[in-house]
C-alpha positions in Angstrom: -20.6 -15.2 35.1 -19.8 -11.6 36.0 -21.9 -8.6 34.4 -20.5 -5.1 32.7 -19.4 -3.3 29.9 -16.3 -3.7 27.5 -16.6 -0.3 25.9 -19.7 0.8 26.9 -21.4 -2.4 25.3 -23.1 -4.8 27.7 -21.2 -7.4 28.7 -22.9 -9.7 30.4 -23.9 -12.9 29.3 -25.6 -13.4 25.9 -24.4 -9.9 24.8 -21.6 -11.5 22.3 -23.0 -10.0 19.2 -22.5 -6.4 20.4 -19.1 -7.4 21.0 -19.2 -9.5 17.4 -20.3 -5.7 15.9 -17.8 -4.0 18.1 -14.7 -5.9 16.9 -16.1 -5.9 13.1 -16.5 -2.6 12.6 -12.6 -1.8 14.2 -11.7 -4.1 11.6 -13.4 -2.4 8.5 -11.1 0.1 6.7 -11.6 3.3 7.6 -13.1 3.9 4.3 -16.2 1.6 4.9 -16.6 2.4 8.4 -16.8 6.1 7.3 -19.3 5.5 3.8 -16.7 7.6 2.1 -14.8 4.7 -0.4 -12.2 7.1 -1.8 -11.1 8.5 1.4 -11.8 12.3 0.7 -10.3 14.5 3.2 -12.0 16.9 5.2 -12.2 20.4 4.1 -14.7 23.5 3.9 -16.8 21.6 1.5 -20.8 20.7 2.4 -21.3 17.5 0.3 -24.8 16.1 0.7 -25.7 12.9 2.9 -22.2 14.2 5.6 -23.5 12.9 9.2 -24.1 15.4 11.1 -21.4 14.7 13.7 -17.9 14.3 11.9 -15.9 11.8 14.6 -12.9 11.3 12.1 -10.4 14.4 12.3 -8.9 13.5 8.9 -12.1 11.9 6.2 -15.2 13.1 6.1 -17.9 10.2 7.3 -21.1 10.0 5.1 -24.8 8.6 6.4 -25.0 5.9 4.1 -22.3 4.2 1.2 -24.7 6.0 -1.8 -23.3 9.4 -0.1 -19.6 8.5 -0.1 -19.7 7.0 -4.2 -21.7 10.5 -4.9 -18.8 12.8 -3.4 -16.2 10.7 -5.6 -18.0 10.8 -8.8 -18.5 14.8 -8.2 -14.8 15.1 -7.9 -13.8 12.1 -10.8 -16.5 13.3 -13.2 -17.4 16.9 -12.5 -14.2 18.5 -11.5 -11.6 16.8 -12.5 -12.7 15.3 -16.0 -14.9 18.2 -17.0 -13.4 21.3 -15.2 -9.9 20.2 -14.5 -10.3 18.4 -18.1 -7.9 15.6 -16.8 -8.4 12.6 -19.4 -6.6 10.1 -18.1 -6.0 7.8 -15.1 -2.5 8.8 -14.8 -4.0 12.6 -14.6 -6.8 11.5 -12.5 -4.6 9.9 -10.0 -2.0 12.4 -10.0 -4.4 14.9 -9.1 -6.0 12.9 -6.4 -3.0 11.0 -4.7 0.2 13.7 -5.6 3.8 12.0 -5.4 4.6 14.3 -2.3 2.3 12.4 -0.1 1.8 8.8 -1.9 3.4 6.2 -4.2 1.4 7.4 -6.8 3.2 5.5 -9.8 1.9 2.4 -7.7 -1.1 3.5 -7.4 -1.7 3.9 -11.1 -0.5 0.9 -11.8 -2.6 -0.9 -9.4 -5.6 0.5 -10.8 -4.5 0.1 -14.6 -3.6 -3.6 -13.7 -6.8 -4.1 -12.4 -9.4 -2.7 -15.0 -7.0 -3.5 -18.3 -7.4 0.6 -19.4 -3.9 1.9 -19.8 -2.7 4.5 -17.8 -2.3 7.4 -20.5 -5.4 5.6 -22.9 -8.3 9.0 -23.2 -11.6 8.2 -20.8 -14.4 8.8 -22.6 -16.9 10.9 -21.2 -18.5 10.1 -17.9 -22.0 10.3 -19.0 -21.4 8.0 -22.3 -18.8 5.8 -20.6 -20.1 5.3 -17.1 -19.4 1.4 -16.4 -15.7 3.0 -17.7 -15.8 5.7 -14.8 -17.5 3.1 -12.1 -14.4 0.5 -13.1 -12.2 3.4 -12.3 -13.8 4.7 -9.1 -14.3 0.8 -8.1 -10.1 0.1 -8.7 -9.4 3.6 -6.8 -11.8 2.4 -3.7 -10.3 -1.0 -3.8 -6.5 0.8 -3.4 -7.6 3.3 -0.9 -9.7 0.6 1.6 -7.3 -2.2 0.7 -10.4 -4.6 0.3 -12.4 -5.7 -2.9 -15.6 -6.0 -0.5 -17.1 -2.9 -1.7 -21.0 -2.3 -1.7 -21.5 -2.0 -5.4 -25.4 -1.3 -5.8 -24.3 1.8 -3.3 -21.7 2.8 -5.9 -24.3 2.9 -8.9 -26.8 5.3 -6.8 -23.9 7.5 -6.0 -23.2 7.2 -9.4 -26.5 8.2 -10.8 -27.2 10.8 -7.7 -23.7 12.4 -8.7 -24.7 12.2 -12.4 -28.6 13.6 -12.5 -28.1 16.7 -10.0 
């Protein structure tokens, strides 16, 4: 058996669960690999929990999952529902994924199918409707990752970290 590396981990004998970890995480969505569910874009902005070296040129990469699901409820809850005062998830996702760049009719319809809220029903507030706001947030995360294995426990402390600020 020969000895080396197969990009840059060890590959000699008995190193197969680097190369296990190396070939699972290219296969996460880039969404999960960067703890930033909803895909935001990278821009001027300094959320909290960013690692301090951003390697993805287009989505910003969060520490930890908690830090991702806090970003997304900022811009769901904060600025778009309460400054934006977008009350709907045909407003929300308009906003978020515009018809120029995505097949955003298709995206609303792929949340709405998967929550049962109808695309122009009113949200309530996020504070007295949050397991409304997490089903919505959840269904968005689920279209933009393209997986339903989402860390959920991660999404309720961004959740209440976005929430009690």
């Amino acid at each position: 058996m020969g000895t080396g590396t197969l990009y840059g981990y060890d590959a000699t004998p008995g190193a197969e669960s680097c190369i296990e970890h190396l070939t699972l995480n290219i296969m996460e969505p880039r969404g999960i690999r960067n703890n930033n569910p909803l895909n935001i874009h990278r821009s001027t902005d300094k959320w909290q929990g960013l690692k301090a070296q951003q390697e993805d040129r287009e989505f910003f990469q969060f520490s930890e999952m908690k830090w991702g699901w806090r970003a997304a409820f900022v811009i769901l809850c904060r600025t778009y529902y309460n400054k934006y005062k977008l009350r709907t998830i045909r407003a929300l996702i308009t906003r978020w994924a515009p018809p120029k760049e995505n097949n955003t009719e298709a995206y609303i319809r792929r949340v709405t199918d998967r929550i049962g809220i109808g695309p122009d029903t009113v949200l309530g507030e996020p504070l007295s409707q949050p397991a409304q706001w997490m089903m919505i947030a959840m269904a968005m995360a689920i279209v933009e990752c393209g997986t339903t294995q989402l860390d959920y426990l991660s999404m309720l402390k961004g959740f209440s970290l976005a929430t009690n600020d």
